[in-house]
C-alpha positions as CSV (number, residue, x, y, z in Angstrom):
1,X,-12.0,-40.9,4.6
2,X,-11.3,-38.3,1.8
3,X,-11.3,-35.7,5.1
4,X,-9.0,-37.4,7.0
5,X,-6.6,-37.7,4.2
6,X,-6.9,-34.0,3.7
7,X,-6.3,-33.4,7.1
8,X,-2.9,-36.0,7.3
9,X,-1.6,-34.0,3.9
10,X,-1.9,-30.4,6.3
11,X,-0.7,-31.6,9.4
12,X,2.5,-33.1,7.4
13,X,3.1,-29.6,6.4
14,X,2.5,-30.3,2.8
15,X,1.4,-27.6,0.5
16,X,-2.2,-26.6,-0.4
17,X,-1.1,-25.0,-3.6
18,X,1.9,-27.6,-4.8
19,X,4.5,-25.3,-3.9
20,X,4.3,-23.1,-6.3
21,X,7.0,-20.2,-6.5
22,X,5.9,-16.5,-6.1
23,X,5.1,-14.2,-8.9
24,X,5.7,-10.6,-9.9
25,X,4.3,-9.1,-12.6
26,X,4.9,-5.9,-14.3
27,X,2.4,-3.5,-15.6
28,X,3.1,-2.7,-19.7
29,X,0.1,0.1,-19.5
30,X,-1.1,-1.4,-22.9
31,X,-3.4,-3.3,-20.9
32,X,-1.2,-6.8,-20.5
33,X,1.6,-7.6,-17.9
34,X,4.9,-9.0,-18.0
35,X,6.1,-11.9,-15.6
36,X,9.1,-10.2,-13.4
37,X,9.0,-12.9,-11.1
38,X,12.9,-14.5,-11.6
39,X,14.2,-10.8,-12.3
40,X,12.8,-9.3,-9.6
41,X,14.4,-11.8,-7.2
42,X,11.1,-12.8,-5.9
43,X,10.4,-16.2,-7.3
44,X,11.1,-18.2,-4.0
45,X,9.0,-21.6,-3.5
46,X,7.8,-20.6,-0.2
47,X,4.5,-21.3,-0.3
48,X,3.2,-17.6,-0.1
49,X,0.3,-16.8,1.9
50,X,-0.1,-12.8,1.9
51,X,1.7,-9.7,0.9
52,X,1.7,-6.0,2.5
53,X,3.7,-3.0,1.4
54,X,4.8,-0.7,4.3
55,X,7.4,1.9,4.4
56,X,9.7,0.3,6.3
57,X,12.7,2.2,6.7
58,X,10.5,5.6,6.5
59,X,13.3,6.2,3.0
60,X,9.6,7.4,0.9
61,X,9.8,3.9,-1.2
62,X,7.3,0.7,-0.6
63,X,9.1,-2.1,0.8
64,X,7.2,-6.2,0.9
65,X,6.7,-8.1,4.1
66,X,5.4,-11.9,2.3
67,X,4.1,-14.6,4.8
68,X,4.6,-18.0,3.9
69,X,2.6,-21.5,5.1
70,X,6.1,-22.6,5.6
71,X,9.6,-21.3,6.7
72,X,10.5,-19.0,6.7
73,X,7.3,-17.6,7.6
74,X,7.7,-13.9,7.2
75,X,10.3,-12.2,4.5
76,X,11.0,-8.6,4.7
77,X,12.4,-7.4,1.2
78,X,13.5,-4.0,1.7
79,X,13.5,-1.8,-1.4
80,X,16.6,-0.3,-2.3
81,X,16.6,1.0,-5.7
82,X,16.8,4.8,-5.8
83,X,14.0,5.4,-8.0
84,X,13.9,9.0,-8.7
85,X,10.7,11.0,-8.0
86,X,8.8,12.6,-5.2
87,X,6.4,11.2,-2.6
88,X,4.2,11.9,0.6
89,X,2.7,9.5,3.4
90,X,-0.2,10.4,5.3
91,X,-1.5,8.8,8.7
92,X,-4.8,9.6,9.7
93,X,-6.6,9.9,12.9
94,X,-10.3,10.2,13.4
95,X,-12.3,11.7,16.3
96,X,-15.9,11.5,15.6
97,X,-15.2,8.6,12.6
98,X,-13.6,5.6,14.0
99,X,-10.0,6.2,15.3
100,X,-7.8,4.3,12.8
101,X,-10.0,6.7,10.0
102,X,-11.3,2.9,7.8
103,X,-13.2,4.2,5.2
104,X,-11.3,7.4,5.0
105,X,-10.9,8.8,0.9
106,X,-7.7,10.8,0.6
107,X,-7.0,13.2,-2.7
108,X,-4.2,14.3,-3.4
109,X,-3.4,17.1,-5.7
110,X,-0.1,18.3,-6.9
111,X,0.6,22.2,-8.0
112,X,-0.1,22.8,-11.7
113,X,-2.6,19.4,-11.8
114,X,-6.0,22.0,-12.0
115,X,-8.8,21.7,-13.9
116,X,-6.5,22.4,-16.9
117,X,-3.7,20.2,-16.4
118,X,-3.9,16.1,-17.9
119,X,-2.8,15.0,-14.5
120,X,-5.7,13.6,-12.3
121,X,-5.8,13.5,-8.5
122,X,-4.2,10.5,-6.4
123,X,-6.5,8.6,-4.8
124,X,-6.4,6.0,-1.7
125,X,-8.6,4.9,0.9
126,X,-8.1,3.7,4.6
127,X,-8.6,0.0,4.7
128,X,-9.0,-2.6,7.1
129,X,-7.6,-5.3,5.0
130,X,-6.1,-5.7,1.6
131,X,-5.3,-9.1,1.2
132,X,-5.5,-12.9,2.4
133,X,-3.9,-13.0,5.7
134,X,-1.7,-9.8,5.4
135,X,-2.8,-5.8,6.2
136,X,-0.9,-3.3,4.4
137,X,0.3,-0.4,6.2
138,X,-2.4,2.2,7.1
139,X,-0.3,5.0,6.4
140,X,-0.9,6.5,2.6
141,X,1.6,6.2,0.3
142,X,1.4,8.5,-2.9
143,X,4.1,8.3,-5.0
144,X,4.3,12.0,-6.8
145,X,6.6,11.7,-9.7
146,X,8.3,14.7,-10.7
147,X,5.8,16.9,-9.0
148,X,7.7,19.1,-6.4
149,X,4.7,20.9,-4.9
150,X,1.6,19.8,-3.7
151,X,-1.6,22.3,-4.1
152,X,-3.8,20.5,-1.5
153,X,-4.8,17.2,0.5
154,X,-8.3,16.8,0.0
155,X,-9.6,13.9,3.1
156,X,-13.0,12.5,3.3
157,X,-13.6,11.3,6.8
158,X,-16.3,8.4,7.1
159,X,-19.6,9.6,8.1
160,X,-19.0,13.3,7.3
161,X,-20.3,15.3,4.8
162,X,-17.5,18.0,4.1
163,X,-14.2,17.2,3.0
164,X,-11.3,18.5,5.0
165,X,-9.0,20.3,2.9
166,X,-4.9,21.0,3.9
167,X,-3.2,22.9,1.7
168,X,0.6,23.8,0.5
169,X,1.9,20.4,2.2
170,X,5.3,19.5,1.4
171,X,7.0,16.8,-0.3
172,X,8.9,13.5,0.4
173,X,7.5,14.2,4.3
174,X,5.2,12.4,6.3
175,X,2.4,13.7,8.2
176,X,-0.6,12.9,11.1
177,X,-3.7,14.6,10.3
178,X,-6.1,14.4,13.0
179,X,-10.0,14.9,12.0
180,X,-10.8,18.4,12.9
181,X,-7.8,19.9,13.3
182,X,-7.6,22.0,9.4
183,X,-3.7,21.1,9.7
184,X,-0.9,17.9,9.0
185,X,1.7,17.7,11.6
């Protein structure tokens, strides 16, 4: 009976959570975070479900597409603060790996962030999911800061054993780089 009750509660369109409102959080880098939720506008008692980033209007910033159990099922929150800083996007396309490049490594490395600098390489990988019932964008978003110049794009292809390596790329673009090819278009 329990099971049939559980059942009448979903199909009513009730809640499995209690309705609870979205949360933001914001990253102190002293190890603890700070609850941005009513701030940052996205406190809504939807009933959240899952939550991409994407580049939506191709402007170099992360927007949020949230899907919700209930209406309205899909929000698309642009972002449209002008948040200074540099950035590149990178879309890649296997040949002998699988096509949408899953499992790919990316590094990227600004000018002046050698073995001497304090800056470390930026690192994401291709995925095939990144959360409960949402999928991120499969285009690589690195956020570069101040850096104007980048020294090289270091990729790792699944299933090879040499990196491929594109140098002297430009900022605040995006590019296609096809497996093989030594180049981003």
């Amino acid at each position: 009976e329990a099971a049939t009750s559980f059942l009448e509660v979903v199909k009513s369109g009730k809640s499995f959570s209690g309705r609870e409102r979205h949360c933001a959080f914001l990253n102190l880098h002293d190890g603890t975070f700070a609850d941005a939720s009513a701030v940052s506008g996205l406190d809504w008692p939807d009933d959240g479900r899952g939550t991409a980033t994407v580049d939506w209007d191709l402007d170099g910033d992360l927007d949020l597409c949230i899907s919700n159990r209930n209406g309205p099922q899909l929000r698309l929150l642009q972002n449209r603060f002008a948040a200074p800083g540099h950035h590149i996007a990178l879309r890649l396309e296997g040949r002998s790996c699988n096509r949408d490049a899953i499992g790919a490594r990316v590094e990227v490395i600004v000018a002046g962030a050698g073995s001497g600098s304090t800056r470390p390489p930026s690192v994401k990988s291709v995925r095939a999911g990144d959360g409960f019932l949402s999928q991120s964008s499969k285009r690589l978003h690195f956020g570069l800061g101040e850096a104007t110049q980048i020294d090289r794009v270091v990729v790792h292809w699944p299933g090879s054993a040499e990196p491929e390596v594109i140098a002297k790329l430009e900022v605040d673009r995006h590019y296609v780089i096809v497996q093989g090819s030594g180049r981003a278009e």
